[in-house]
C-alpha positions as CSV (number, residue, x, y, z in Angstrom):
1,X,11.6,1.6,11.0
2,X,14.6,-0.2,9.9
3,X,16.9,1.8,7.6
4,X,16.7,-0.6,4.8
5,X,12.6,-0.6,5.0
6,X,11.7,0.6,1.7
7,X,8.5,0.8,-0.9
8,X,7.3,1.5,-4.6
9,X,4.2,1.7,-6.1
10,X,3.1,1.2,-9.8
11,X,0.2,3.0,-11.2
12,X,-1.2,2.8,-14.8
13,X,-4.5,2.7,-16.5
14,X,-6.1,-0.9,-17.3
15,X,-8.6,-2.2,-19.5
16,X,-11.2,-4.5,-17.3
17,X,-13.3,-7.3,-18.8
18,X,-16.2,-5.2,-16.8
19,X,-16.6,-1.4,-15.9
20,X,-14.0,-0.3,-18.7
21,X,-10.6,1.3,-18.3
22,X,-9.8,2.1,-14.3
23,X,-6.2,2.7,-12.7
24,X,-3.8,0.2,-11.0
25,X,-2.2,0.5,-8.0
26,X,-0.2,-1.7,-6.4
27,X,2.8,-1.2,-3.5
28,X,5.6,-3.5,-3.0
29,X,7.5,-2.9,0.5
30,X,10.5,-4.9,1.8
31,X,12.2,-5.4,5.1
32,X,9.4,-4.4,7.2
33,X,9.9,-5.3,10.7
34,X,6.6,-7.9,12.1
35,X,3.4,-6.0,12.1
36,X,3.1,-7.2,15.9
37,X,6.0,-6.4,16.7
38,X,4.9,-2.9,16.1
39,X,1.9,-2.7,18.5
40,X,-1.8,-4.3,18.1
41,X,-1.2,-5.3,14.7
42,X,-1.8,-8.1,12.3
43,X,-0.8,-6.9,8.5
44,X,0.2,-4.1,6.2
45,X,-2.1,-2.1,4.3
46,X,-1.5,0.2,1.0
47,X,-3.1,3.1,1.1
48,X,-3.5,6.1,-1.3
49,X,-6.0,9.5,-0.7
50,X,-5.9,12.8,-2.4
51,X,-6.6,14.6,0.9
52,X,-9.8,16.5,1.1
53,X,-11.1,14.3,-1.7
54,X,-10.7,10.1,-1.8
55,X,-8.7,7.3,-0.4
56,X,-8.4,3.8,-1.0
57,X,-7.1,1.2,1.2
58,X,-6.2,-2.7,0.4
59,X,-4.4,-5.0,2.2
60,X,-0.9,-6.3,1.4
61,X,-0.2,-9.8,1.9
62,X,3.0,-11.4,2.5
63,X,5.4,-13.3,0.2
64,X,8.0,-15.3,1.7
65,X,12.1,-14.2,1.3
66,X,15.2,-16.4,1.3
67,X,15.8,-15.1,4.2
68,X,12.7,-15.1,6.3
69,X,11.7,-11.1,6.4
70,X,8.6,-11.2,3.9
71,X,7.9,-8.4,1.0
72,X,4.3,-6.8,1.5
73,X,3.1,-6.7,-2.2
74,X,-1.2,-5.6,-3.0
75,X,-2.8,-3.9,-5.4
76,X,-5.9,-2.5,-6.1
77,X,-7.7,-2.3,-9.4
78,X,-10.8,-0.1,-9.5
79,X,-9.6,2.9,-8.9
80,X,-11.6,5.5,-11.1
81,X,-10.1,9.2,-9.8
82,X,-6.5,10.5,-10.6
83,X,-3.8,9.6,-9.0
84,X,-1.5,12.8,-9.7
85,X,-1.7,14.3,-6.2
86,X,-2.4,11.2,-4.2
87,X,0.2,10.7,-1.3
88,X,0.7,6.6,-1.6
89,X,1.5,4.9,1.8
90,X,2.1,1.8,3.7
91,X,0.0,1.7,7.1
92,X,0.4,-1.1,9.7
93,X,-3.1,-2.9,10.3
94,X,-5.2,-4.7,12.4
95,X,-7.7,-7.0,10.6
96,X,-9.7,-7.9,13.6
97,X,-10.6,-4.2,14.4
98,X,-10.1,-3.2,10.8
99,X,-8.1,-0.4,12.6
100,X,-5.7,1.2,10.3
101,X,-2.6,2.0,12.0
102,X,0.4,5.0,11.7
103,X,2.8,5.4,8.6
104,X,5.7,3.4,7.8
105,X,6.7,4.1,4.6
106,X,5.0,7.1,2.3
107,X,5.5,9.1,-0.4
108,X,3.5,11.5,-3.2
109,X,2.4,10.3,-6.8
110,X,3.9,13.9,-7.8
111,X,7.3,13.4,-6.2
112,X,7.9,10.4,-7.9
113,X,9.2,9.6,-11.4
């Protein structure tokens, strides 16, 4: 991974029109090098699991930059367990196979403030 290839993720509790109060989470990564250019992959996925317990997956989805390296940005809205313990990742992707790839950037809800 490039040096400057970095994430966040934002995580908060959210009153829906239907199904009640749920957690957000949405990841934001920047300078991530071409998903093909990586192996068989297409996109970017956010990820999040409490191992031994849950996961969640979504896709992230390109925004165009000034200067032509896109930020991956998703989110995710339905998520009902905690989030405390969850280790929060970006995955590379392949959306034909629905293959999910290795780890490029990760981190754990925990470590972060």
């Amino acid at each position: 991974m490039p040096v400057n290839a970095k994430g966040v993720a934002l995580a908060y509790r959210v009153v829906r029109d239907a199904g009640g109060e749920r957690t957000s989470l949405s990841i934001h990564a920047q300078y991530l090098p071409d998903p093909a250019s990586l192996g068989n992959y297409d996109r970017y996925e956010g990820f999040a699991q409490v191992p031994g317990e849950i996961s969640w997956r979504f896709p992230l989805y390109p925004a165009p930059a000034a200067t032509g390296n896109p930020t991956w940005a998703g989110r995710i809205d339905d998520i009902s367990g905690p989030l405390e313990r969850a280790a929060v990742q970006v995955r590379l992707s392949n959306s034909r196979t629905n293959t999910l790839g290795p780890i490029v950037v990760e981190n754990v809800m925990s470590k972060c403030k």
